[in-house]
ZAMAR-770818 format. One record per residue: residue in one letter; chain; x negated, y negated, z negated of N, C-alpha, C in turn. Coordinates in Angstrom, 1 decimal. Each point is the difference from the previous one (the first is absolute). Layout:
BEGIN
a  A  X  Y  Z  X  Y  Z  X  Y  Z
...
END
This chain:
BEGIN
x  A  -41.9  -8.8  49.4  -1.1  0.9  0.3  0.5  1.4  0.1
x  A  -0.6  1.0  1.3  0.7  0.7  0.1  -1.4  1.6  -0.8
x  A  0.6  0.7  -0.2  -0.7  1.0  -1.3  0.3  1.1  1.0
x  A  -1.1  1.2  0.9  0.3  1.0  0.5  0.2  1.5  -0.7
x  A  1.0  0.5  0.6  0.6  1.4  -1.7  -1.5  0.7  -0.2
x  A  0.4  0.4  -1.2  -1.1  0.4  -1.0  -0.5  1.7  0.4
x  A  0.7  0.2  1.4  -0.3  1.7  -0.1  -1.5  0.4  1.2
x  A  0.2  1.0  0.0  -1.3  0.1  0.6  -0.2  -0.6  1.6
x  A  -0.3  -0.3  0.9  0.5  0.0  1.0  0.8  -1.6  0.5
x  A  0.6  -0.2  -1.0  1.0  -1.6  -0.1  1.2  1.2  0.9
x  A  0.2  1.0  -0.2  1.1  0.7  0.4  1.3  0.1  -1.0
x  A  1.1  1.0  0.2  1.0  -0.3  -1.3  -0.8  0.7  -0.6
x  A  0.3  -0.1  -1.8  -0.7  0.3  -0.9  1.0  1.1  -0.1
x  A  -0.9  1.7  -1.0  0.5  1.0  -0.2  1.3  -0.4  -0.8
x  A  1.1  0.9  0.5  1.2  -0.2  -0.8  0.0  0.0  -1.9
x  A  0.9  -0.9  -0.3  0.0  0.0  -1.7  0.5  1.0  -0.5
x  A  0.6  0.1  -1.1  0.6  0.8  -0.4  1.5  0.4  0.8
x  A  0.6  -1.0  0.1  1.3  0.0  0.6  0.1  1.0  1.2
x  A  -1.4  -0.3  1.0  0.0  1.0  1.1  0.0  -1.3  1.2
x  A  0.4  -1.1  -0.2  0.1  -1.2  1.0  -1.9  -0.3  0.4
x  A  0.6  0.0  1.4  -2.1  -0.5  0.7  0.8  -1.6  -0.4
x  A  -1.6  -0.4  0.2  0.4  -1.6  0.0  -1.1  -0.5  0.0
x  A  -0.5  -1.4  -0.9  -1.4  -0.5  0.3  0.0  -0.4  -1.5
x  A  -1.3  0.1  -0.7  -0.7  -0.4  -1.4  -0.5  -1.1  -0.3
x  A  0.1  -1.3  0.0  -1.2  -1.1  -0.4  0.0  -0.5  -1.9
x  A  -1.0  -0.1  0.3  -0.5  0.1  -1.5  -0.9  -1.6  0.3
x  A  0.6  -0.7  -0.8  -0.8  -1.6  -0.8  -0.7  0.1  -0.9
x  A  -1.5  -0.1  -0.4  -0.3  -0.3  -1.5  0.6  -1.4  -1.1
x  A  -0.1  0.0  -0.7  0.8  -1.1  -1.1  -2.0  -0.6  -0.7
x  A  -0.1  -1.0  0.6  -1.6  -0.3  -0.7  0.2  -1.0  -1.2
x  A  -0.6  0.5  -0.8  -0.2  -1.3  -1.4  -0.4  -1.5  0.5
x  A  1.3  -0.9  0.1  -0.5  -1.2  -0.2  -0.3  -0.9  -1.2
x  A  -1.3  -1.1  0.1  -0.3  -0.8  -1.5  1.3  -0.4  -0.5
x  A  1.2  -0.4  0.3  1.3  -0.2  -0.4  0.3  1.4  -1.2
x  A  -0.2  0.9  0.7  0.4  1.3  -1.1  -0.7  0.4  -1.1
x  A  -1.5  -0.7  0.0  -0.5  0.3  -1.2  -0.1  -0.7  -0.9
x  A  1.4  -0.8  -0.2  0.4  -1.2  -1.4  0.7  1.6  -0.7
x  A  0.6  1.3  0.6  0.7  1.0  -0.7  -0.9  1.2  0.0
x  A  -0.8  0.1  1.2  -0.9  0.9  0.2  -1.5  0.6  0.0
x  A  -0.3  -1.3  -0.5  -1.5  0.1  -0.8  -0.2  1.5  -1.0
x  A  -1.4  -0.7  -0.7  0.1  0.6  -1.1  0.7  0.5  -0.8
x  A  0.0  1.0  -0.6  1.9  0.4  -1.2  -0.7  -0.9  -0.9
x  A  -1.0  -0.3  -1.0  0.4  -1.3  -1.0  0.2  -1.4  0.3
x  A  0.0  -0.3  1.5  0.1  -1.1  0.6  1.8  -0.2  0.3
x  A  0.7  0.7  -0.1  1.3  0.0  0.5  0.6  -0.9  -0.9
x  A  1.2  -0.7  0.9  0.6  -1.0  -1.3  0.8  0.7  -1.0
x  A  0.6  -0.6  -1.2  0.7  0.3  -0.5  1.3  0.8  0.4
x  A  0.7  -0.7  0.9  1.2  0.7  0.2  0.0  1.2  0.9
x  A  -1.2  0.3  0.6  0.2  1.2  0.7  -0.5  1.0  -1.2
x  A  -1.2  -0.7  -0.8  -0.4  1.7  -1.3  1.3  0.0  -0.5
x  A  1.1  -0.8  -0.6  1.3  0.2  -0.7  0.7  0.6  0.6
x  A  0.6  -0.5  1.4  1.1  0.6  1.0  -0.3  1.3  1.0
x  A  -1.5  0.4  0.0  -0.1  1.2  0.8  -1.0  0.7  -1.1
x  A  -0.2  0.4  -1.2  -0.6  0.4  -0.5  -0.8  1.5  0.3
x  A  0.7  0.7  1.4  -0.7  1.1  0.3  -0.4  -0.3  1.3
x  A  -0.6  -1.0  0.4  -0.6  -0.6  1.0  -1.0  0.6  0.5
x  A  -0.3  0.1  1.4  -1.5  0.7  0.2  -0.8  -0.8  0.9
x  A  1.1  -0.8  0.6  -0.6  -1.0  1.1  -0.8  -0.9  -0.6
x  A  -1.2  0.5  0.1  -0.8  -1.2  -1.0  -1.7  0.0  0.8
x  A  -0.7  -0.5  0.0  -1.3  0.0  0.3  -0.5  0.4  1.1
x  A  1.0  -0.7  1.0  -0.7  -0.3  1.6  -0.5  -1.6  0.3
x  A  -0.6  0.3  1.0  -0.9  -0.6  0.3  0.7  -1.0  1.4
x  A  -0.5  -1.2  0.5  0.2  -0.7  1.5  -0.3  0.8  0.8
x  A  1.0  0.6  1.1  0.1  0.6  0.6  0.0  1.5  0.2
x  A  0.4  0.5  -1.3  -0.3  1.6  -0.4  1.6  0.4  0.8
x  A  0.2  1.2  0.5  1.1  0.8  0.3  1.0  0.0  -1.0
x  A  1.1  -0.9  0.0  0.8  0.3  -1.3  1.2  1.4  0.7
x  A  0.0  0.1  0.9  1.3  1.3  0.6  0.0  -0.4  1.3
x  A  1.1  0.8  0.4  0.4  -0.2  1.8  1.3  0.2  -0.4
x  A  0.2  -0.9  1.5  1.5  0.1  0.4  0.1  1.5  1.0
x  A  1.3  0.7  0.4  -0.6  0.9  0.1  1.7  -0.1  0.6
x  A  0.7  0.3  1.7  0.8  0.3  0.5  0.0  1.2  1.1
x  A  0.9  0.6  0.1  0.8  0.9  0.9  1.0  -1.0  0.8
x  A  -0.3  0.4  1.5  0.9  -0.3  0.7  0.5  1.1  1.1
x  A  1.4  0.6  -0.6  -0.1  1.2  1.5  0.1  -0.2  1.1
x  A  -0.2  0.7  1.1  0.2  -0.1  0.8  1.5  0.7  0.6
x  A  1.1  -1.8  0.7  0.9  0.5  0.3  0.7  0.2  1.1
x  A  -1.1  0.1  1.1  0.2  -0.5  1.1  0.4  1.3  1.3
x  A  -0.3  1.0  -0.9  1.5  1.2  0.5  1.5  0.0  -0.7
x  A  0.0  -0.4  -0.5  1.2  -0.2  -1.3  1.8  -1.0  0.8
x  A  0.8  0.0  -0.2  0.5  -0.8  0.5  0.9  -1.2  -1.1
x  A  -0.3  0.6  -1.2  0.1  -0.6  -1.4  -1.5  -0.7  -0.9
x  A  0.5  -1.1  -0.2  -1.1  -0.4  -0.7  0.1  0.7  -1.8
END
């Protein structure tokens, strides 16, 4: 599936920091029922995640809630003669 860049226009997105034009796409990451055997409720969590990640915050999402994005730069190198 093809994802069109994230900038205004579907044009190249404003340069990053670096100073390189290029193009932005950004994926969301959605809560699947698979993830909330760890991601439920915080008293609902198993055992080995309250022991092994004890400063945990990932806790109390929901089916389908936004858990992050994927989030890439790709420059543009097509004046360039080095990749």
């Amino acid at each position: 599936m093809s994802h069109p860049p994230c900038s205004p226009g579907g044009g190249p997105a404003p340069p990053p920091h670096s100073g390189h034009e290029g193009w932005r796409y950004a994926h969301r990451i959605t809560v699947q029922p698979s993830c909330l055997a760890c991601h439920a409720p915080k008293d609902e969590r198993p055992a080995f995640v309250k022991k092994d990640h004890p400063e945990d915050r990932a806790y109390g999402f929901d089916d389908g809630d936004l858990q992050g994005v994927h989030a890439v730069f790709v420059p543009d190198t097509s004046g360039e003669d080095e990749f």
